[in-house]
LOBA-438032 format. One record per atom (N, C-alpha, C): residue number from 1; atom name; x, y, z. Coordinates in Angstrom, 3 decimals, decimal comma. Example, Ala and Ser with C-alpha at 12.3 -4.5 7.8 and 13.67 -1.06 7.14 Angstrom:
2
<atom><pos>1</pos><site>N</site><east>13,190</east><north>-5,690</north><up>7,800</up></atom>
<atom><pos>1</pos><site>CA</site><east>12,300</east><north>-4,500</north><up>7,800</up></atom>
<atom><pos>1</pos><site>C</site><east>13,200</east><north>-3,300</north><up>7,800</up></atom>
<atom><pos>2</pos><site>N</site><east>12,850</east><north>-2,250</north><up>7,080</up></atom>
<atom><pos>2</pos><site>CA</site><east>13,670</east><north>-1,060</north><up>7,140</up></atom>
<atom><pos>2</pos><site>C</site><east>12,900</east><north>0,030</north><up>7,870</up></atom>
This chain:
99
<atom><pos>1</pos><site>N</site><east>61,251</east><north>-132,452</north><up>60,725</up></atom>
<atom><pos>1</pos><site>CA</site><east>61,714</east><north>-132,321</north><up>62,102</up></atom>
<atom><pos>1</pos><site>C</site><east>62,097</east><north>-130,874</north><up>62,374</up></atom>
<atom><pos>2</pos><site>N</site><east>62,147</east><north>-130,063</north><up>63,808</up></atom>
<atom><pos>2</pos><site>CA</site><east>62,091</east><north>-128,969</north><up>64,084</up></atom>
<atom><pos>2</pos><site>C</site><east>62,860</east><north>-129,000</north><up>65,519</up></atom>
<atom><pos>3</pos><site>N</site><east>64,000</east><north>-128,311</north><up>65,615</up></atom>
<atom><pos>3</pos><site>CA</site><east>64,674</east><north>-128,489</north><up>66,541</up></atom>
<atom><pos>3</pos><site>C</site><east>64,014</east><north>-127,556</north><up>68,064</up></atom>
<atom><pos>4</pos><site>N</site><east>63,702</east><north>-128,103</north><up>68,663</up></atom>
<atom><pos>4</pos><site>CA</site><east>62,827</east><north>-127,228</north><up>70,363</up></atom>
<atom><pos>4</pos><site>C</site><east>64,351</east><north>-127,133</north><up>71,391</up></atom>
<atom><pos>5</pos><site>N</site><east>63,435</east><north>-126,421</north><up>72,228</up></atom>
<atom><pos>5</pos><site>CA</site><east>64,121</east><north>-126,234</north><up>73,444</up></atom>
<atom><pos>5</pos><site>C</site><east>63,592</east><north>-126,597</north><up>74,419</up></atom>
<atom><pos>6</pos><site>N</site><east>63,767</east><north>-127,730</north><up>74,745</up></atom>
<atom><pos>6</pos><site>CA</site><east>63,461</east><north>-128,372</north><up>76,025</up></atom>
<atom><pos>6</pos><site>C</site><east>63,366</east><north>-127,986</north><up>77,401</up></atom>
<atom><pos>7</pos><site>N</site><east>62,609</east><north>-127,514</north><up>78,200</up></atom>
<atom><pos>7</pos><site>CA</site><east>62,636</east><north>-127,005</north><up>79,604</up></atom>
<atom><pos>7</pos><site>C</site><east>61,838</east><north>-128,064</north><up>80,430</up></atom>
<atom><pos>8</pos><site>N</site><east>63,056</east><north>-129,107</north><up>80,727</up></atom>
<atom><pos>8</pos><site>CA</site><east>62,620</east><north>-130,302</north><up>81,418</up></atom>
<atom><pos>8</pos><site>C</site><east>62,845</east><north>-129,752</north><up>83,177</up></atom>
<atom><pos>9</pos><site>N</site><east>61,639</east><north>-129,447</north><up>83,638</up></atom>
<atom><pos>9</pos><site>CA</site><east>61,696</east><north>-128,790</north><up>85,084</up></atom>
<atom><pos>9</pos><site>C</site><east>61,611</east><north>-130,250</north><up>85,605</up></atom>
<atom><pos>10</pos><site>N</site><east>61,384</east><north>-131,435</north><up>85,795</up></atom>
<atom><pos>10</pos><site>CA</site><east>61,266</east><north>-132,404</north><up>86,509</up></atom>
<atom><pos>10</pos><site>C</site><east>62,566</east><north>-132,984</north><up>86,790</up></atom>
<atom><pos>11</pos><site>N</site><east>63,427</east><north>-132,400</north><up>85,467</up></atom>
<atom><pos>11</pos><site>CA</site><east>65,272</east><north>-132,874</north><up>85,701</up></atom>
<atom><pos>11</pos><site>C</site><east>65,937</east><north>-131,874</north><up>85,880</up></atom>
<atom><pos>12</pos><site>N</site><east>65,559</east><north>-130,622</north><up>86,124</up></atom>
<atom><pos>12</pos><site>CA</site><east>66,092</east><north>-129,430</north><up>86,024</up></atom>
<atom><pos>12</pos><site>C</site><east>67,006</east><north>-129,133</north><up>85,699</up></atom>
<atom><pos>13</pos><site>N</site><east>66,819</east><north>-129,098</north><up>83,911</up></atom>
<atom><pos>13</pos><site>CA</site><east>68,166</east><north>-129,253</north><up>82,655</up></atom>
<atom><pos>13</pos><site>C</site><east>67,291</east><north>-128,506</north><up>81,159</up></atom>
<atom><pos>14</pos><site>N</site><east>67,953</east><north>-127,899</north><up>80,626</up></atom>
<atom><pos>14</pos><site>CA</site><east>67,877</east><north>-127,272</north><up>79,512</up></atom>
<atom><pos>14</pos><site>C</site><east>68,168</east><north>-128,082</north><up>78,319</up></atom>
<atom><pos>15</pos><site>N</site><east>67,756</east><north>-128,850</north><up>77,225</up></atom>
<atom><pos>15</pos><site>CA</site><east>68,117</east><north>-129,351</north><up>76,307</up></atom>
<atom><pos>15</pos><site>C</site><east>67,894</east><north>-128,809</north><up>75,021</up></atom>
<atom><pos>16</pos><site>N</site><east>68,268</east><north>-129,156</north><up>74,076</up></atom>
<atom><pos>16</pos><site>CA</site><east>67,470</east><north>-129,033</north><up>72,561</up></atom>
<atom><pos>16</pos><site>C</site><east>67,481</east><north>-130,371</north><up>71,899</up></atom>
<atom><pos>17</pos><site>N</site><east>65,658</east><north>-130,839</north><up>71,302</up></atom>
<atom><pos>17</pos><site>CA</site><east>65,105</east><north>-131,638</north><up>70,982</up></atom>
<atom><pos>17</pos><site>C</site><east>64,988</east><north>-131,466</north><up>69,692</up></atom>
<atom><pos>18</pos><site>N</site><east>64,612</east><north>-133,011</north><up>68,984</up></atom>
<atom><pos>18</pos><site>CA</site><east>64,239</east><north>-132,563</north><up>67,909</up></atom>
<atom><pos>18</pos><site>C</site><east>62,525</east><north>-133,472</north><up>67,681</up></atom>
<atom><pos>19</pos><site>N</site><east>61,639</east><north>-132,587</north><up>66,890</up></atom>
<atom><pos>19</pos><site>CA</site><east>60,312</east><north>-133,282</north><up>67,335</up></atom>
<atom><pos>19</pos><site>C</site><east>59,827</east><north>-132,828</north><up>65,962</up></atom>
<atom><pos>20</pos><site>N</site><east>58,432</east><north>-134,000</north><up>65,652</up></atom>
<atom><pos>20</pos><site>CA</site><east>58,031</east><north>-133,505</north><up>63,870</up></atom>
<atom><pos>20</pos><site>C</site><east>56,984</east><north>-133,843</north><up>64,189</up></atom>
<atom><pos>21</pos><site>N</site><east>55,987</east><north>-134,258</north><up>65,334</up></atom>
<atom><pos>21</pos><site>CA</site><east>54,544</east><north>-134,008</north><up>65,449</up></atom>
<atom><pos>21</pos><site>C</site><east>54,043</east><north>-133,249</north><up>66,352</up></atom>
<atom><pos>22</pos><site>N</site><east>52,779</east><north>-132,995</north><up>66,202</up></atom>
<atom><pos>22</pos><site>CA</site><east>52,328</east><north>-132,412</north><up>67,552</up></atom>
<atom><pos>22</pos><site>C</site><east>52,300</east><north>-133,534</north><up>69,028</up></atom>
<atom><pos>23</pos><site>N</site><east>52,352</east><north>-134,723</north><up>68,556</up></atom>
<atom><pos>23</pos><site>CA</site><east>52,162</east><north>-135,797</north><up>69,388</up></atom>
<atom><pos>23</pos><site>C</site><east>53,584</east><north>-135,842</north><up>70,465</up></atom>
<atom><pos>24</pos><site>N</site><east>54,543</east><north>-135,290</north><up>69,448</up></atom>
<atom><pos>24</pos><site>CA</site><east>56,067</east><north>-135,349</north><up>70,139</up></atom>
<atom><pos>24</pos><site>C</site><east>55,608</east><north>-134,087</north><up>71,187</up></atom>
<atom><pos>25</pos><site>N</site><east>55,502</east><north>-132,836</north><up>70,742</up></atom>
<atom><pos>25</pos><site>CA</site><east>55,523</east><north>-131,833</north><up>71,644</up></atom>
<atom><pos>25</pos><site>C</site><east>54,741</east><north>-132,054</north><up>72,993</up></atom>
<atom><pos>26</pos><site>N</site><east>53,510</east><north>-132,359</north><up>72,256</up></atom>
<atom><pos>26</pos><site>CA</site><east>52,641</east><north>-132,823</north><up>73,620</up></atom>
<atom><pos>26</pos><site>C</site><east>53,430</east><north>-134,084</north><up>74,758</up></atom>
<atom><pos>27</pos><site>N</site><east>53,937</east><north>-134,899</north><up>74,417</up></atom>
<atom><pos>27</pos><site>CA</site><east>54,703</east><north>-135,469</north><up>74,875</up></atom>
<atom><pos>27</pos><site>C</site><east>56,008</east><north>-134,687</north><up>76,188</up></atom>
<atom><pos>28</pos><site>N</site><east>56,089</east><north>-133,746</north><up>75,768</up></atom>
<atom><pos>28</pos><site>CA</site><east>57,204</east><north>-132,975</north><up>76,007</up></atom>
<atom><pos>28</pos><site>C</site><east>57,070</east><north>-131,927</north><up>77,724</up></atom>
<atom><pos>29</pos><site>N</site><east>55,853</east><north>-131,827</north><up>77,658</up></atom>
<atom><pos>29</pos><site>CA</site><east>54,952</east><north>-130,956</north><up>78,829</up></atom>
<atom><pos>29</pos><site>C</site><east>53,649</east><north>-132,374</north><up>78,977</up></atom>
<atom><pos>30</pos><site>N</site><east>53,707</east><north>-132,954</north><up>78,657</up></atom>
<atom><pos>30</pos><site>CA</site><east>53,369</east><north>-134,374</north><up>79,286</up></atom>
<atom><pos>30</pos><site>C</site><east>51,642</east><north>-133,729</north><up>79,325</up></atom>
<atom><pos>31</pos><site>N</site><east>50,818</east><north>-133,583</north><up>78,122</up></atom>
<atom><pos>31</pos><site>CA</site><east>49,503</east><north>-133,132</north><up>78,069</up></atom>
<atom><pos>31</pos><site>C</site><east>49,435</east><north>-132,269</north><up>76,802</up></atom>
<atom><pos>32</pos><site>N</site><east>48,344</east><north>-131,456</north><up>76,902</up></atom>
<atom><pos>32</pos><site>CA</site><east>47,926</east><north>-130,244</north><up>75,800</up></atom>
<atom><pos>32</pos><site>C</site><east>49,333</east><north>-129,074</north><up>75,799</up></atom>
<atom><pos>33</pos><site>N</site><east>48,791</east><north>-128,473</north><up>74,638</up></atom>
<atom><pos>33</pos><site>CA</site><east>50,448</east><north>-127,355</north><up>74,998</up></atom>
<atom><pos>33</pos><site>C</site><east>49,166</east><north>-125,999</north><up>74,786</up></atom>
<atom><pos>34</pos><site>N</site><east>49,792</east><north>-125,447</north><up>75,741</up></atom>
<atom><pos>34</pos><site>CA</site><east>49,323</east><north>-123,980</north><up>75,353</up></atom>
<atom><pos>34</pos><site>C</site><east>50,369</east><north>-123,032</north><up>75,100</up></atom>
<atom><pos>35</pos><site>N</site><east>50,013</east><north>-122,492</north><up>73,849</up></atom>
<atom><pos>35</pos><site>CA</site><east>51,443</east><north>-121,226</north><up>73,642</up></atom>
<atom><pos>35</pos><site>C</site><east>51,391</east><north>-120,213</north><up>74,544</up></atom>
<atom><pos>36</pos><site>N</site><east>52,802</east><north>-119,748</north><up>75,322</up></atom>
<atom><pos>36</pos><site>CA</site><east>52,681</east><north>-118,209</north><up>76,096</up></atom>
<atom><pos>36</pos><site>C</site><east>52,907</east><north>-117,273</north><up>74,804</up></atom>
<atom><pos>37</pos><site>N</site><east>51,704</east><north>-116,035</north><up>75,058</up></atom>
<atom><pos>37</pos><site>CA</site><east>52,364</east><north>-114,740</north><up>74,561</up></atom>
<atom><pos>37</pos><site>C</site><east>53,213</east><north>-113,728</north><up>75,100</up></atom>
<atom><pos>38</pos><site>N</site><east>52,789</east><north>-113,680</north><up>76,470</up></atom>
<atom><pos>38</pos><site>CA</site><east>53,546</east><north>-112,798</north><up>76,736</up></atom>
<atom><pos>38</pos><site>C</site><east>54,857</east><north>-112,389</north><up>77,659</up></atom>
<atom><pos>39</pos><site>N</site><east>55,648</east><north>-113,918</north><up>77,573</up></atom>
<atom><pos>39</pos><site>CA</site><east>56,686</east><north>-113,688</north><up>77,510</up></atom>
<atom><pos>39</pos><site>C</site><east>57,827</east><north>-113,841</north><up>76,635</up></atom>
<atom><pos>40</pos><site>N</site><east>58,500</east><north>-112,161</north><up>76,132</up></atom>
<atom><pos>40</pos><site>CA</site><east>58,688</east><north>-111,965</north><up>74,622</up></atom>
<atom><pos>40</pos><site>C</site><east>60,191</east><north>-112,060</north><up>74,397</up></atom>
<atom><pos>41</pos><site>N</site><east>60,917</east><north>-111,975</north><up>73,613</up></atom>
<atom><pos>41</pos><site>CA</site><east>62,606</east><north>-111,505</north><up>73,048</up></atom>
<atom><pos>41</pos><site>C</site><east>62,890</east><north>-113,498</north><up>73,052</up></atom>
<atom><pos>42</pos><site>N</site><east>61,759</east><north>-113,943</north><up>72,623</up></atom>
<atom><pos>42</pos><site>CA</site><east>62,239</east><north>-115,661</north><up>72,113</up></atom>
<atom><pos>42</pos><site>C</site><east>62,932</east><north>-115,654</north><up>70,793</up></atom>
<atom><pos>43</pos><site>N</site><east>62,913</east><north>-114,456</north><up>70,000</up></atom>
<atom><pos>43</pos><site>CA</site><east>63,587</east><north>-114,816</north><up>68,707</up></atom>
<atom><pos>43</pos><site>C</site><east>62,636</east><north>-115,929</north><up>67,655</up></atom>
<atom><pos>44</pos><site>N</site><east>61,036</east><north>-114,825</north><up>67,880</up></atom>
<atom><pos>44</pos><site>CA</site><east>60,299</east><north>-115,693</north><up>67,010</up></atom>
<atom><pos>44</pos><site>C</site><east>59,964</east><north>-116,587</north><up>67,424</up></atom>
<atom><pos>45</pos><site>N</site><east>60,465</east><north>-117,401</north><up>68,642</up></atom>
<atom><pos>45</pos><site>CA</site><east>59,560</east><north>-118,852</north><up>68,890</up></atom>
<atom><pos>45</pos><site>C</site><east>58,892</east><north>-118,085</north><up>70,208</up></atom>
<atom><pos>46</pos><site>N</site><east>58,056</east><north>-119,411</north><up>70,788</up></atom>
<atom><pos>46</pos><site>CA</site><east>57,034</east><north>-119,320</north><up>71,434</up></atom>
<atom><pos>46</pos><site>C</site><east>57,285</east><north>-119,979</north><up>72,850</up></atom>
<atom><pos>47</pos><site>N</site><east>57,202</east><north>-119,633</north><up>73,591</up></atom>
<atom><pos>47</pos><site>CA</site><east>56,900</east><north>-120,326</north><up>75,102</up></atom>
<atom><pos>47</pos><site>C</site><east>55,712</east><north>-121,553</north><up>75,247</up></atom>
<atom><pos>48</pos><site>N</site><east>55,983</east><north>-122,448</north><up>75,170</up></atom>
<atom><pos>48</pos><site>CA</site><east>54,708</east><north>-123,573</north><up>75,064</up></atom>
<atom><pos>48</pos><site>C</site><east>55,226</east><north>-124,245</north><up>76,624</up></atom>
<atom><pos>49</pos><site>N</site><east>53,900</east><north>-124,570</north><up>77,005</up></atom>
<atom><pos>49</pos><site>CA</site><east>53,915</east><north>-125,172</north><up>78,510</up></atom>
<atom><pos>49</pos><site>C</site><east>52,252</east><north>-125,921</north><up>78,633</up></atom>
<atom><pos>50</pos><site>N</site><east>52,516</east><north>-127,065</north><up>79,209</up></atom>
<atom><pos>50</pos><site>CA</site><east>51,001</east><north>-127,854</north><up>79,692</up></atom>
<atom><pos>50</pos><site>C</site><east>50,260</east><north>-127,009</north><up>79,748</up></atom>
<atom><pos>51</pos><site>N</site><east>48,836</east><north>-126,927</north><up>79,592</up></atom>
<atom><pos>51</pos><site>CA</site><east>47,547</east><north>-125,999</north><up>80,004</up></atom>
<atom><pos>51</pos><site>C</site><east>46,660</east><north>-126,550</north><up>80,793</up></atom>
<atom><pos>52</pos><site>N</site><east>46,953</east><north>-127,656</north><up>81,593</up></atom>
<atom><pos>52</pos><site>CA</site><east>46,741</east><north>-127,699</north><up>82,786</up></atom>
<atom><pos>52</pos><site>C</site><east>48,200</east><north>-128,536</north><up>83,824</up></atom>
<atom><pos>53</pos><site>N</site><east>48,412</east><north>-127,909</north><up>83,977</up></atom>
<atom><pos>53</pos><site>CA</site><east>49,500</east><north>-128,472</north><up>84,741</up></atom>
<atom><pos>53</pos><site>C</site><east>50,076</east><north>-128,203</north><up>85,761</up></atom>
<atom><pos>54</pos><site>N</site><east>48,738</east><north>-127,201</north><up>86,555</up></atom>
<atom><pos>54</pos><site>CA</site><east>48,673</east><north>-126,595</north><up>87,796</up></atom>
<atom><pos>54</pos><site>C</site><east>47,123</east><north>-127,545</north><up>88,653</up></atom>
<atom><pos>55</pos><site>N</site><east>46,323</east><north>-127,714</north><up>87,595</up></atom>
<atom><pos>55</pos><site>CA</site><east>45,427</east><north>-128,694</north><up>87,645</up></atom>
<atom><pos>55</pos><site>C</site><east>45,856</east><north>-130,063</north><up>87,839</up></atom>
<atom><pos>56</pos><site>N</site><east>46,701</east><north>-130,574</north><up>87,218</up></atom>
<atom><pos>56</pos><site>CA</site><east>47,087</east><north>-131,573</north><up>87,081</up></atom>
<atom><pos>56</pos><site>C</site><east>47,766</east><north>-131,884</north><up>88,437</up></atom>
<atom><pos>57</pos><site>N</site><east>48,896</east><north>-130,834</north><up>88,909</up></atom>
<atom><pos>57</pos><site>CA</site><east>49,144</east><north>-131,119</north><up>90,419</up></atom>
<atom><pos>57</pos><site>C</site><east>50,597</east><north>-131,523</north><up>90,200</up></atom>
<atom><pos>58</pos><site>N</site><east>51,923</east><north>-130,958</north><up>89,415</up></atom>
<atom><pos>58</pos><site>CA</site><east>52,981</east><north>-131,493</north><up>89,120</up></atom>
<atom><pos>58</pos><site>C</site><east>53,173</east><north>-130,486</north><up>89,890</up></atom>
<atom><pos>59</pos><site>N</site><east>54,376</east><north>-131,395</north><up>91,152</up></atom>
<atom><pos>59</pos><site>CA</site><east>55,035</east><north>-130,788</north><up>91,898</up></atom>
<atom><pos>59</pos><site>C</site><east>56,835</east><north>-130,354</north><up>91,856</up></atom>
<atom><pos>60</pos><site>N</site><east>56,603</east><north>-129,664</north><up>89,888</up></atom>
<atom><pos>60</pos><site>CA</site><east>57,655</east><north>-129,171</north><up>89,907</up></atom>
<atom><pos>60</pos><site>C</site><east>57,105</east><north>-127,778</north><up>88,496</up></atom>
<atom><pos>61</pos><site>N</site><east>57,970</east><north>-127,362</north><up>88,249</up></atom>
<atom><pos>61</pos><site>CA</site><east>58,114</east><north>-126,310</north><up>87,291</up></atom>
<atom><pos>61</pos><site>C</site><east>59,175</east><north>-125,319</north><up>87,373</up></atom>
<atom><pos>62</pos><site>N</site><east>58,953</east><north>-124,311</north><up>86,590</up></atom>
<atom><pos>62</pos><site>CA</site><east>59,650</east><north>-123,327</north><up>86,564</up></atom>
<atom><pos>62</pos><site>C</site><east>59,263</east><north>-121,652</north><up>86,190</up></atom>
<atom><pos>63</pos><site>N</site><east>60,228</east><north>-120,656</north><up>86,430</up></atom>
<atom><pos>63</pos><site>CA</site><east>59,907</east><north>-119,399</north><up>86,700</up></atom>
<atom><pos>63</pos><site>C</site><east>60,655</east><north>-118,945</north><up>85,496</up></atom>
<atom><pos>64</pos><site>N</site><east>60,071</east><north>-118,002</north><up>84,446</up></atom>
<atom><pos>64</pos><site>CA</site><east>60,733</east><north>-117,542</north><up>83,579</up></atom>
<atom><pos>64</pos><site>C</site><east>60,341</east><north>-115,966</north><up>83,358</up></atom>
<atom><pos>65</pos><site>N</site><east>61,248</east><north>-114,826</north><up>83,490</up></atom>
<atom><pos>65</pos><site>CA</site><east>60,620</east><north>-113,538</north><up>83,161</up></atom>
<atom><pos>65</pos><site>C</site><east>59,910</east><north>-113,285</north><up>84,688</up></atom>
<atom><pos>66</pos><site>N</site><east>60,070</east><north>-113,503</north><up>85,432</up></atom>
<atom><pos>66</pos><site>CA</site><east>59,054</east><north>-113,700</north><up>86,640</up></atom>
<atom><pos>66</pos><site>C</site><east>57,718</east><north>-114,126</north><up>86,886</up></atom>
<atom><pos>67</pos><site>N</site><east>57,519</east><north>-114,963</north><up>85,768</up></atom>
<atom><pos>67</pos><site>CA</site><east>55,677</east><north>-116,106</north><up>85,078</up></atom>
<atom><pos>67</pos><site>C</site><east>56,467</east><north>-117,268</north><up>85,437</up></atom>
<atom><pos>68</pos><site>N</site><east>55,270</east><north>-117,693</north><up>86,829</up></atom>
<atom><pos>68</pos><site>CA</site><east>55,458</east><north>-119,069</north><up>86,871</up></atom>
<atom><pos>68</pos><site>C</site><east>54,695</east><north>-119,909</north><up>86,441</up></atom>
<atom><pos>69</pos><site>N</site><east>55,542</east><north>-121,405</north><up>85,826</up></atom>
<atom><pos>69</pos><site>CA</site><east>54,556</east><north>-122,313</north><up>85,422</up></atom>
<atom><pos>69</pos><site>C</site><east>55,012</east><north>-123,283</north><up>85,584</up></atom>
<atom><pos>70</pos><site>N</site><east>53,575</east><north>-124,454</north><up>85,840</up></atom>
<atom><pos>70</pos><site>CA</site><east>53,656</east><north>-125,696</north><up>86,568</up></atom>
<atom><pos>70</pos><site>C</site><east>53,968</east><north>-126,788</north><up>85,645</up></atom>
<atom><pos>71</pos><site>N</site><east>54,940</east><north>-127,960</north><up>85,717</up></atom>
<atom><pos>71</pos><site>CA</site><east>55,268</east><north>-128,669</north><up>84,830</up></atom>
<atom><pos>71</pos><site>C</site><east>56,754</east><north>-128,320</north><up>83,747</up></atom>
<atom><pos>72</pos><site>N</site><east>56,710</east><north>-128,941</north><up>82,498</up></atom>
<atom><pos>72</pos><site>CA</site><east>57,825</east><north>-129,278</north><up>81,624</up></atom>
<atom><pos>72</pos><site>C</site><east>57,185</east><north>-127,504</north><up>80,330</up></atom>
<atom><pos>73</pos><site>N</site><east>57,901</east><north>-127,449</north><up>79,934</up></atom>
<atom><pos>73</pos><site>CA</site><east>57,655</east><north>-126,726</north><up>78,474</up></atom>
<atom><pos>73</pos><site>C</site><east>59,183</east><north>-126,799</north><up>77,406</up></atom>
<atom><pos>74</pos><site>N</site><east>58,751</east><north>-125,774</north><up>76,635</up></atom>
<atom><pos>74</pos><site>CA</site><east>59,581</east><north>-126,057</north><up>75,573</up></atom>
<atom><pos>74</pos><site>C</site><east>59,439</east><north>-124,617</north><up>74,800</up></atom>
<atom><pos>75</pos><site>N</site><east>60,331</east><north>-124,075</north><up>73,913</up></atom>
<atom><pos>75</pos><site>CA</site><east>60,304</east><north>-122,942</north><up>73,152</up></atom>
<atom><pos>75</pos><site>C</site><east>60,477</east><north>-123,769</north><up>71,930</up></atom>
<atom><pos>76</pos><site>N</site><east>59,676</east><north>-123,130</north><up>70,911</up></atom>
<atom><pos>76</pos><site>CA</site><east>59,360</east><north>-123,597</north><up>69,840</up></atom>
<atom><pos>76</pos><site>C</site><east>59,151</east><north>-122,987</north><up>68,490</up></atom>
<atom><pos>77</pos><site>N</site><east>58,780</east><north>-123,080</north><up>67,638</up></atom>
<atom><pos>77</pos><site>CA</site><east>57,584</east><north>-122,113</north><up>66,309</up></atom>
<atom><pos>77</pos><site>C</site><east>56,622</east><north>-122,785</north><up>66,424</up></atom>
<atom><pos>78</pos><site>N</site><east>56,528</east><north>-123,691</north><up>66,798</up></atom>
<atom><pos>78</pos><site>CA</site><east>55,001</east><north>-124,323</north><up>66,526</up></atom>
<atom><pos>78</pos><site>C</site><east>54,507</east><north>-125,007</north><up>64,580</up></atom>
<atom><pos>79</pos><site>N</site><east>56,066</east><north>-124,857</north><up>64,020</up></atom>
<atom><pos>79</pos><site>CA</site><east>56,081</east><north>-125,093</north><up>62,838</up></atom>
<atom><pos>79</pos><site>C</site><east>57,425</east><north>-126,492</north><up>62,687</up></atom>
<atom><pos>80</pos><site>N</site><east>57,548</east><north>-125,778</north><up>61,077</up></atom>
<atom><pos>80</pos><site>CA</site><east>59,058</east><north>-127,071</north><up>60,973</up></atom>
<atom><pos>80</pos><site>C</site><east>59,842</east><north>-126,303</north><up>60,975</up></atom>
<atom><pos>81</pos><site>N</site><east>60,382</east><north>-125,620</north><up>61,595</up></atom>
<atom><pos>81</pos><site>CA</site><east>61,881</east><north>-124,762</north><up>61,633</up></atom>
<atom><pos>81</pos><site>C</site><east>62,159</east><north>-124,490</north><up>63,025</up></atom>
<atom><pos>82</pos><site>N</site><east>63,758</east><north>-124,908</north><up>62,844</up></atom>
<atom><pos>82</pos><site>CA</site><east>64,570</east><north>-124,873</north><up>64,009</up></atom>
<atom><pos>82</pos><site>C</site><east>64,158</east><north>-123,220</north><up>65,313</up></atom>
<atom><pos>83</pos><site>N</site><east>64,047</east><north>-123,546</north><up>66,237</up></atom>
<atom><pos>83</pos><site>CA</site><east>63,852</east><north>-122,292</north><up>67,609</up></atom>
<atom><pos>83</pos><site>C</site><east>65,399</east><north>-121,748</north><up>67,280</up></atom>
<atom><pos>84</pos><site>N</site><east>65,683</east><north>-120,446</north><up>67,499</up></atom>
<atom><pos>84</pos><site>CA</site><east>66,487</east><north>-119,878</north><up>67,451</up></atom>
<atom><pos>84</pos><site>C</site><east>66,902</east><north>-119,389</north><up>68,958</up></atom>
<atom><pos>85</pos><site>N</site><east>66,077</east><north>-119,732</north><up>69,848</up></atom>
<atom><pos>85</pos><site>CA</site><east>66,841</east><north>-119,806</north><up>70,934</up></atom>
<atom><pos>85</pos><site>C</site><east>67,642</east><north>-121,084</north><up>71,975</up></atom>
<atom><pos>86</pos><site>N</site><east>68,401</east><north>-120,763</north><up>72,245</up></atom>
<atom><pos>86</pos><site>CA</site><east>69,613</east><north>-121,707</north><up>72,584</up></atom>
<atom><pos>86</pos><site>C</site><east>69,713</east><north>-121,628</north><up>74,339</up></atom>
<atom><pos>87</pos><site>N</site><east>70,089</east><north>-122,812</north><up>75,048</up></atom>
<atom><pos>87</pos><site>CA</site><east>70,105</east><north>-122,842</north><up>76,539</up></atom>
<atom><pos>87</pos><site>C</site><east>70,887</east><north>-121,474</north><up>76,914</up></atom>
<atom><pos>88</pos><site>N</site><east>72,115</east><north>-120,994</north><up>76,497</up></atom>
<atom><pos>88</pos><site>CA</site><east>72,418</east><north>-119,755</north><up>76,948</up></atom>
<atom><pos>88</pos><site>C</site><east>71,763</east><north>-119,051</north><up>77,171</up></atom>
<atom><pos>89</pos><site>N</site><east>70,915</east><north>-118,463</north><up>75,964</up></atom>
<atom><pos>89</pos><site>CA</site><east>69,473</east><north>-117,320</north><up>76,197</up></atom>
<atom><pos>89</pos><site>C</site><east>68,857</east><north>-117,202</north><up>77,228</up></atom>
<atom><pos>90</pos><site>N</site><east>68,882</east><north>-118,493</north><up>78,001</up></atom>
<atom><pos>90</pos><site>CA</site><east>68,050</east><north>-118,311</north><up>79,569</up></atom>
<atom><pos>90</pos><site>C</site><east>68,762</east><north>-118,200</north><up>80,537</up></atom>
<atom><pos>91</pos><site>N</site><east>69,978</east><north>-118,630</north><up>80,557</up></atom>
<atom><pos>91</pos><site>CA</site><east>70,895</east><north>-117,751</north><up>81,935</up></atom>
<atom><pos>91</pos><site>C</site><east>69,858</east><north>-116,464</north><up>82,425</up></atom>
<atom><pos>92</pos><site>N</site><east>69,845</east><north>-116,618</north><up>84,141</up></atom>
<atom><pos>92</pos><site>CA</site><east>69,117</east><north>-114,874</north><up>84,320</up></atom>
<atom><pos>92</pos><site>C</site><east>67,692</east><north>-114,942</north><up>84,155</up></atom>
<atom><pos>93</pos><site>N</site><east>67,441</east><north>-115,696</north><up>83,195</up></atom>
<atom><pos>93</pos><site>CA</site><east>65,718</east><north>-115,854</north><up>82,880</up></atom>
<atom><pos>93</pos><site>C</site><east>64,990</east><north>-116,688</north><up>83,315</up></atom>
<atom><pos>94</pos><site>N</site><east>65,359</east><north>-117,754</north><up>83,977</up></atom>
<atom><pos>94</pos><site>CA</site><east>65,001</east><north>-119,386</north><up>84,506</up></atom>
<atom><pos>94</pos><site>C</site><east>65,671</east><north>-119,254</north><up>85,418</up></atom>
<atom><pos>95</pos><site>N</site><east>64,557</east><north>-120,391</north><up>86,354</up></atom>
<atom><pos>95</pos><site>CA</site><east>64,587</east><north>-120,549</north><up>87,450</up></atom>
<atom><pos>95</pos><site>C</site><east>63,734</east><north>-121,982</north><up>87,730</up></atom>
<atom><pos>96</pos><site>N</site><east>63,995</east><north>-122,388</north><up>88,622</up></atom>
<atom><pos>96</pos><site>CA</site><east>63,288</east><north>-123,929</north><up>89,031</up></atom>
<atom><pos>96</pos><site>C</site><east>62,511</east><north>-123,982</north><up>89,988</up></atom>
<atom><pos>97</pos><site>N</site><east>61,343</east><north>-124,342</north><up>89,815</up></atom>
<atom><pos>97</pos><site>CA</site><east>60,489</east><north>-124,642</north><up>90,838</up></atom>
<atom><pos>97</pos><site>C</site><east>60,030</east><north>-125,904</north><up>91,532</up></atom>
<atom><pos>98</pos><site>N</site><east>60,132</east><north>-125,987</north><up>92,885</up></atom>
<atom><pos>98</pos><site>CA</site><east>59,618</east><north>-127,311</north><up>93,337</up></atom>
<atom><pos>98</pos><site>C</site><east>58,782</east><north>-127,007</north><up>94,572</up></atom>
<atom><pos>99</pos><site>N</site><east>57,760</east><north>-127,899</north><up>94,939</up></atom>
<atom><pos>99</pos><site>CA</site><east>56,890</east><north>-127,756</north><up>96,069</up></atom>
<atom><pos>99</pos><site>C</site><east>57,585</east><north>-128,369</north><up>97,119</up></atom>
């Protein structure tokens, strides 16, 4: 198990999860995950968000770094070890989106 950071834009709430497949993550952004690169200072984890989920037509998301994206994501490693970033870290950085 690998502790995530939950960026549930449909409840517009910050959590930390704990998930041990890819089946969980996918679960999580409700589809495929695509990793972001380039938004950086995650502390080693990764920005993961649906890769289609502007396609898909979810009429919510969120704004991070000033990159918007459609749907749920999560910060992660993409491995088994805990994200080192924590809901504080995004004060200032997040933002919520709705149509």
């Amino acid at each position: 198990m690998a502790k995530v950071l939950f960026i549930n834009a449909k409840e517009q709430k910050v959590e930390v999860r704990e998930v041990s497949t890819l089946q969980e993550q996918q679960a999580l952004v409700e589809g495929y995950i695509e990793p972001v690169y380039y938004v950086k200072n995650l502390k080693r984890s990764l920005l993961c968000v649906n890769e289609e989920g502007l396609y898909k037509g979810f009429d919510y998301g969120f704004q991070m770094d000033g990159h918007q994206f459609v749907g749920n994501g999560f910060i992660g490693t993409l491995a088994k070890s805990d994200t080192k970033v924590a809901p504080a870290d995004l004060v200032g950085r997040l933002a919520w989106l709705h149509k």
